[in-house]
Chimera marker file (.cmm) of the C-alpha trace (Angstrom):
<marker_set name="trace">
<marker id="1" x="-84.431" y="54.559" z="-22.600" r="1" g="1" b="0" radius="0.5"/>
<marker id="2" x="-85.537" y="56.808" z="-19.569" r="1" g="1" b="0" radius="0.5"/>
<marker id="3" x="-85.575" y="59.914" z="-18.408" r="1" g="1" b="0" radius="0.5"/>
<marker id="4" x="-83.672" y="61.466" z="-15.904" r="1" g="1" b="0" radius="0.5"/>
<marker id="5" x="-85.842" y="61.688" z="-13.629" r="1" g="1" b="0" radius="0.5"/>
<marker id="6" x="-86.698" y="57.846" z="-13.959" r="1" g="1" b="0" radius="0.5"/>
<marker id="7" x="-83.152" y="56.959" z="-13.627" r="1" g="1" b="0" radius="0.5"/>
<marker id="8" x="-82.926" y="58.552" z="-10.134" r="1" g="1" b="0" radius="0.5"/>
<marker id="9" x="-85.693" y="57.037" z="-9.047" r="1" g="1" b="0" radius="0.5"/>
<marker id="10" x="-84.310" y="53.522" z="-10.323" r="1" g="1" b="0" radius="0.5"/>
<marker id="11" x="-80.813" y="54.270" z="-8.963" r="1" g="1" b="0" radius="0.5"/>
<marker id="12" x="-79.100" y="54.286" z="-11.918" r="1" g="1" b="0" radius="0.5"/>
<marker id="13" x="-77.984" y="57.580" z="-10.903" r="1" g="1" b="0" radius="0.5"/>
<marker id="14" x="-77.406" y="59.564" z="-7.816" r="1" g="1" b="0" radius="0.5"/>
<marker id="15" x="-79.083" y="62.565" z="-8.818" r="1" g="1" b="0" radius="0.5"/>
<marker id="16" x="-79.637" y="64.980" z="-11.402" r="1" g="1" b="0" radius="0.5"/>
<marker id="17" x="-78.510" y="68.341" z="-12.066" r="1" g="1" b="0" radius="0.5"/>
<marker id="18" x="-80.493" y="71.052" z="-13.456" r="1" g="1" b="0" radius="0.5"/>
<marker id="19" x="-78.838" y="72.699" z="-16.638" r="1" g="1" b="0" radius="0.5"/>
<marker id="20" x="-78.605" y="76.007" z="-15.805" r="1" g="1" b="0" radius="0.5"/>
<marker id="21" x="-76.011" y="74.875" z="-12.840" r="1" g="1" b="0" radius="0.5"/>
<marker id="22" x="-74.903" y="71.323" z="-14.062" r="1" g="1" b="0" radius="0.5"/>
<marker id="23" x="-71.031" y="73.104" z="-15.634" r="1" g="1" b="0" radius="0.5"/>
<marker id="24" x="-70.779" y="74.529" z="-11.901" r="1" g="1" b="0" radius="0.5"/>
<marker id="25" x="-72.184" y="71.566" z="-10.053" r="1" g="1" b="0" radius="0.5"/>
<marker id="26" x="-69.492" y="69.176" z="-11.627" r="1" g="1" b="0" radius="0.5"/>
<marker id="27" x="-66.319" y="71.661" z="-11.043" r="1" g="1" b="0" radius="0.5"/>
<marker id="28" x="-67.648" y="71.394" z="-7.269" r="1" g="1" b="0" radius="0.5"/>
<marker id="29" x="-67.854" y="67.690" z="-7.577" r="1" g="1" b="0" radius="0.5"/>
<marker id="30" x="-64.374" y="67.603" z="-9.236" r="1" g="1" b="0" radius="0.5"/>
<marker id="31" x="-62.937" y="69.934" z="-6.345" r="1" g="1" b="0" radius="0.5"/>
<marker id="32" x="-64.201" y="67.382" z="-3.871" r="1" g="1" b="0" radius="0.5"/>
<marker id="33" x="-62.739" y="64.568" z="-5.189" r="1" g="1" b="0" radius="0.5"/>
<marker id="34" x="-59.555" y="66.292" z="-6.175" r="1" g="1" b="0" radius="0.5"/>
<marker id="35" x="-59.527" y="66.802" z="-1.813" r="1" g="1" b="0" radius="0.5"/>
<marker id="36" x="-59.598" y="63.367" z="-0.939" r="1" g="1" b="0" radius="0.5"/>
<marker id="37" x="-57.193" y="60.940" z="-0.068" r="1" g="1" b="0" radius="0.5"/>
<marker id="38" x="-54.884" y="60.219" z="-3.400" r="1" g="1" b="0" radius="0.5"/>
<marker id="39" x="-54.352" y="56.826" z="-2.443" r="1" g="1" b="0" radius="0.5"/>
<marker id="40" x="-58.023" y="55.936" z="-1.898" r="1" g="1" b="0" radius="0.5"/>
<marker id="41" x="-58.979" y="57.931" z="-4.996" r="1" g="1" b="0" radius="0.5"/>
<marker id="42" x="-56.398" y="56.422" z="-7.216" r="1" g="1" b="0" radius="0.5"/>
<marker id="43" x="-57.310" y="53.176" z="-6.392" r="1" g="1" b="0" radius="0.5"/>
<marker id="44" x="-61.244" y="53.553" z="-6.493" r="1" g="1" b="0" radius="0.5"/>
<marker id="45" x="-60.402" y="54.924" z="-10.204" r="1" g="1" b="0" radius="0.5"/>
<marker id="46" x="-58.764" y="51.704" z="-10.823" r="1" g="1" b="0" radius="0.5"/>
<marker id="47" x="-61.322" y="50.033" z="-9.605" r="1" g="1" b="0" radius="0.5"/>
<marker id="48" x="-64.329" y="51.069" z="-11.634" r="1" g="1" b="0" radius="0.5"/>
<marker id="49" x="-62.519" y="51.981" z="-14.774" r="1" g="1" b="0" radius="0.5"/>
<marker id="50" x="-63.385" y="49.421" z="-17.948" r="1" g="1" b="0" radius="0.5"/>
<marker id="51" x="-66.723" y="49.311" z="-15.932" r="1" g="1" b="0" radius="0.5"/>
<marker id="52" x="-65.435" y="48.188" z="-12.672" r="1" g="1" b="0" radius="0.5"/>
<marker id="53" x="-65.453" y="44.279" z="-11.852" r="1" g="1" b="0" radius="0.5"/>
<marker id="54" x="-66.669" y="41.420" z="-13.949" r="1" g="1" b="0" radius="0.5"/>
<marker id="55" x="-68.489" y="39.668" z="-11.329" r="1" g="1" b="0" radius="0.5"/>
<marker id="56" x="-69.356" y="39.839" z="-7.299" r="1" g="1" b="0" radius="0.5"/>
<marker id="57" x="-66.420" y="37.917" z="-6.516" r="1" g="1" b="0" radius="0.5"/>
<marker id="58" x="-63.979" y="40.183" z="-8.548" r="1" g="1" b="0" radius="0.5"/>
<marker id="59" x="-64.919" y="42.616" z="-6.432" r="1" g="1" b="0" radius="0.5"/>
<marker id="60" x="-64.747" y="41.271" z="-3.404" r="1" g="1" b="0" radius="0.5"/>
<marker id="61" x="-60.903" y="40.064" z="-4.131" r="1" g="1" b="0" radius="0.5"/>
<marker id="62" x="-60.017" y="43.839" z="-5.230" r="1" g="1" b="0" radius="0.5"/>
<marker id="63" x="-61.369" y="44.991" z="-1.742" r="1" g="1" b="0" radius="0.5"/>
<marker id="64" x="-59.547" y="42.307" z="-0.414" r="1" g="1" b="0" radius="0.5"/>
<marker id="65" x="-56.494" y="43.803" z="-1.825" r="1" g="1" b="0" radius="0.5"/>
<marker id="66" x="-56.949" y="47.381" z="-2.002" r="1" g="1" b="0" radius="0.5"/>
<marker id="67" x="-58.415" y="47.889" z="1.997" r="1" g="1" b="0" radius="0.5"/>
<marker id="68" x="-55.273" y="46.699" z="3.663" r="1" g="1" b="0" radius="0.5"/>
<marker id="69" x="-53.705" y="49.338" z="1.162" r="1" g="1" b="0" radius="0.5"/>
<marker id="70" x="-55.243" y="52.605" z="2.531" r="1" g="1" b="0" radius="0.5"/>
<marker id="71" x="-56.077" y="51.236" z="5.862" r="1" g="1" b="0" radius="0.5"/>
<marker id="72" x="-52.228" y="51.647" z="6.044" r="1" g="1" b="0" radius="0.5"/>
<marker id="73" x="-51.538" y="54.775" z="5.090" r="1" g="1" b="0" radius="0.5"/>
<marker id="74" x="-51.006" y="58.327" z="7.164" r="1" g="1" b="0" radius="0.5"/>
<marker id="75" x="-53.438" y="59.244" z="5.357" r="1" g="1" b="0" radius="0.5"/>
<marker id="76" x="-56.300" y="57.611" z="6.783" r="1" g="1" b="0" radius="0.5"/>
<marker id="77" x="-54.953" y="58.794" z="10.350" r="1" g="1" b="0" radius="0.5"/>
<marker id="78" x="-55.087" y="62.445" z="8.828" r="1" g="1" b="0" radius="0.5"/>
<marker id="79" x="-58.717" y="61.833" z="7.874" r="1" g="1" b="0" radius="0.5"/>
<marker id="80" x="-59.670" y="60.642" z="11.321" r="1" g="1" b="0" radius="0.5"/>
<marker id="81" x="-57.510" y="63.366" z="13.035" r="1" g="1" b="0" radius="0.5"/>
<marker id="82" x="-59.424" y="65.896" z="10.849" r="1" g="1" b="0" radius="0.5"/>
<marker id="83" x="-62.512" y="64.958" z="11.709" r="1" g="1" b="0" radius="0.5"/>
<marker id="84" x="-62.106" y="64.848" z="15.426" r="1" g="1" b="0" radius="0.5"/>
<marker id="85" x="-61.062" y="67.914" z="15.205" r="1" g="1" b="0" radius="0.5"/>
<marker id="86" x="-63.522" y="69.235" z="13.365" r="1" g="1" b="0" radius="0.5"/>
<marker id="87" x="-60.949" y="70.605" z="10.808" r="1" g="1" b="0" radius="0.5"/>
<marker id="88" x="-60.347" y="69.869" z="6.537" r="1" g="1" b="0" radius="0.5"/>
<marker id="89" x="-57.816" y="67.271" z="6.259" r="1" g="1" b="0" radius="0.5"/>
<marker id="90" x="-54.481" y="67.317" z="4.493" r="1" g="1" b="0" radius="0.5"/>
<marker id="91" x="-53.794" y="64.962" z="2.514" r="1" g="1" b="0" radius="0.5"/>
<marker id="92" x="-50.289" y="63.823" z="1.562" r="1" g="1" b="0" radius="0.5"/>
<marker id="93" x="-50.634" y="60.123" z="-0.520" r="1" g="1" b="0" radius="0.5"/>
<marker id="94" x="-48.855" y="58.722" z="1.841" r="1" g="1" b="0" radius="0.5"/>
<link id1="1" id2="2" r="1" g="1" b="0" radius="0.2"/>
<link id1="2" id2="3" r="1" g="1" b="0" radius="0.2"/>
<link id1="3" id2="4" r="1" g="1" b="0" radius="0.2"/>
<link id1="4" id2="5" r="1" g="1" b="0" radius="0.2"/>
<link id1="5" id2="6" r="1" g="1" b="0" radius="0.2"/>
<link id1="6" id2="7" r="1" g="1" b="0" radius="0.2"/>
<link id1="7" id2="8" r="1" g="1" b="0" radius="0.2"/>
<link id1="8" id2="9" r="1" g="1" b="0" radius="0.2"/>
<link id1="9" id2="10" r="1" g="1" b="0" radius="0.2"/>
<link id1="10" id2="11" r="1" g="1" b="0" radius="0.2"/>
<link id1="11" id2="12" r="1" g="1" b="0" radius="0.2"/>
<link id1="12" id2="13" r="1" g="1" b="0" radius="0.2"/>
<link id1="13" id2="14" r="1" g="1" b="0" radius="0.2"/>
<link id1="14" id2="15" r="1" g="1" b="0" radius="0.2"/>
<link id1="15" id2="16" r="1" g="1" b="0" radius="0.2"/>
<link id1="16" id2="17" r="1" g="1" b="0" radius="0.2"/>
<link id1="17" id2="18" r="1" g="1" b="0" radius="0.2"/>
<link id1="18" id2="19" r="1" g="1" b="0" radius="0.2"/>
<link id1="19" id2="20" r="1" g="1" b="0" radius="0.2"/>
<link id1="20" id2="21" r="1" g="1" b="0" radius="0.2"/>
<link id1="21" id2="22" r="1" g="1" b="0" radius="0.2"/>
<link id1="22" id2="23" r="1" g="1" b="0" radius="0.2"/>
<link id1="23" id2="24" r="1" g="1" b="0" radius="0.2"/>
<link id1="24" id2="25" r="1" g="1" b="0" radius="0.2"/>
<link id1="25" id2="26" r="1" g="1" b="0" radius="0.2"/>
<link id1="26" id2="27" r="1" g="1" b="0" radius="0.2"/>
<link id1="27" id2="28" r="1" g="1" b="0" radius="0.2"/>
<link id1="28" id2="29" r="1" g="1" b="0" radius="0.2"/>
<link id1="29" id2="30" r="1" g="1" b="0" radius="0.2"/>
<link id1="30" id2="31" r="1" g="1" b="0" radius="0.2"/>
<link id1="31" id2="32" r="1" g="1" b="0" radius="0.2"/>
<link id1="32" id2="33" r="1" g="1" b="0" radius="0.2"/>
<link id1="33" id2="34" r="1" g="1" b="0" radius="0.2"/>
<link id1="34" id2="35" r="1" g="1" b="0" radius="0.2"/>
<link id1="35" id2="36" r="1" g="1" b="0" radius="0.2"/>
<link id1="36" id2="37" r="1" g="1" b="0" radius="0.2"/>
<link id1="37" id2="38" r="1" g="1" b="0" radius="0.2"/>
<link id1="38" id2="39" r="1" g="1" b="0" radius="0.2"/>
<link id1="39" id2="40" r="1" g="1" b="0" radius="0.2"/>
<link id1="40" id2="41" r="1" g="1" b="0" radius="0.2"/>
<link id1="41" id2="42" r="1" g="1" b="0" radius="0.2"/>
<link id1="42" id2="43" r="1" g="1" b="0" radius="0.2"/>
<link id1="43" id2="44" r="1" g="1" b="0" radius="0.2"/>
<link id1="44" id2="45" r="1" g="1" b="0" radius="0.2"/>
<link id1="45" id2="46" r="1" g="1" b="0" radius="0.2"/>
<link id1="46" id2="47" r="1" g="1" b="0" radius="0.2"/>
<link id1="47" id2="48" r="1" g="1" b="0" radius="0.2"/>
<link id1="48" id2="49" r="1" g="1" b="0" radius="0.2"/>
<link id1="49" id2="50" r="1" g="1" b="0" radius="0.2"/>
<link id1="50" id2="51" r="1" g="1" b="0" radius="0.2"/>
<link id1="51" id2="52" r="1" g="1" b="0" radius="0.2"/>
<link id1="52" id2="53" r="1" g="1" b="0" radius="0.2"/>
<link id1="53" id2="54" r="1" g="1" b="0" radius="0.2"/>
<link id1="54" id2="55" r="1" g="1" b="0" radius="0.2"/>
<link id1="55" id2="56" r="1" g="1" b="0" radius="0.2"/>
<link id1="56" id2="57" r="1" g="1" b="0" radius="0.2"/>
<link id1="57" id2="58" r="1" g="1" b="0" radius="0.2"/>
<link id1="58" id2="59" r="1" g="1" b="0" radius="0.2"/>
<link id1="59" id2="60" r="1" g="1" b="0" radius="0.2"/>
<link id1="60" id2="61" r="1" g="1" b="0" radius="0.2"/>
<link id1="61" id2="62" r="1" g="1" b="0" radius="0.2"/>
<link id1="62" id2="63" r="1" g="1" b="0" radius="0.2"/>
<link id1="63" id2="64" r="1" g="1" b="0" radius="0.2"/>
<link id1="64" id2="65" r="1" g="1" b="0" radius="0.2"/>
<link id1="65" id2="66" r="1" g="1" b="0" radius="0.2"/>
<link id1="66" id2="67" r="1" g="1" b="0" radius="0.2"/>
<link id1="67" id2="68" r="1" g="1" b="0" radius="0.2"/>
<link id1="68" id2="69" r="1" g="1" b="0" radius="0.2"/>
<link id1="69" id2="70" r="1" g="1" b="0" radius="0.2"/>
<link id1="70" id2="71" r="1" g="1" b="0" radius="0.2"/>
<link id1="71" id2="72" r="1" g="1" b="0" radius="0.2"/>
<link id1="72" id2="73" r="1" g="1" b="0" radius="0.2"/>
<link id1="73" id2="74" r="1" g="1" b="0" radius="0.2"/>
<link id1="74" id2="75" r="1" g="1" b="0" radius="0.2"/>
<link id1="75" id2="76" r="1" g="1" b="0" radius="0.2"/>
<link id1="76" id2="77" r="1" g="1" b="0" radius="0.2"/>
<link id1="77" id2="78" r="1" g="1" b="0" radius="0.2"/>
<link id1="78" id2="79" r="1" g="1" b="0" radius="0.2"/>
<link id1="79" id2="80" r="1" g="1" b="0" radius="0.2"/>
<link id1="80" id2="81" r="1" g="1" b="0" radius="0.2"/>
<link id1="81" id2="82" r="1" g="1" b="0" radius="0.2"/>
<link id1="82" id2="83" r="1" g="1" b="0" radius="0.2"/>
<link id1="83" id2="84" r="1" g="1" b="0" radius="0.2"/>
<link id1="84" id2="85" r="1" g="1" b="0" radius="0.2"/>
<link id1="85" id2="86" r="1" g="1" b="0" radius="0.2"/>
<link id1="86" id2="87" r="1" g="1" b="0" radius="0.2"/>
<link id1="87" id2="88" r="1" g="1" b="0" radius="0.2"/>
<link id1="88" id2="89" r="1" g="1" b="0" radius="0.2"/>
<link id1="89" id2="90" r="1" g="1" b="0" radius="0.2"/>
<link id1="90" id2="91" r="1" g="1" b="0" radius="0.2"/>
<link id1="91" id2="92" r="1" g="1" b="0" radius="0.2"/>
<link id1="92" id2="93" r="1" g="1" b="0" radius="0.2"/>
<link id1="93" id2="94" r="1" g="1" b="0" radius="0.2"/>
</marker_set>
């Protein structure tokens, strides 16, 4: 067992959220990753749900297949447009 504070400094988590803002601190979090790219998001979800990969290797094969997936999609163009232009992206899962 550890604290929270222990855990962050271990990595086991990327930080740590005070009570009196953790309900409004997670809604933001949620609204962020509602924003990104639904293909990307969909298929990091796959990806680490059951706990993500069994081994190194398992992991490596599912980048293998799911890279080429969003590398080819309008979306990634709409992310790099956005961002040159200093502008939020819209995202369309395609």
């Amino acid at each position: 067992m550890v604290d929270a504070e222990e855990a962050l400094g271990l990595g086991l988590v990327s930080r740590v959220l005070d009570h009196d803002t953790f309900h409004a601190e997670v809604l933001r979090t949620a609204v962020e990753v509602a924003a990104t790219a639904p293909v990307a998001s969909r298929l990091t979800t796959l990806a680490l749900r059951d706990g993500g990969h069994a081994d190194f290797e398992a992991a490596l094969q599912w980048e293998a297949l799911a890279q080429p997936v969003t590398l080819a999609t309008r979306d990634l163009q709409e992310g790099i447009a956005a961002v040159r232009e200093k502008r939020p992206p819209e995202f369309t899962g395609r």
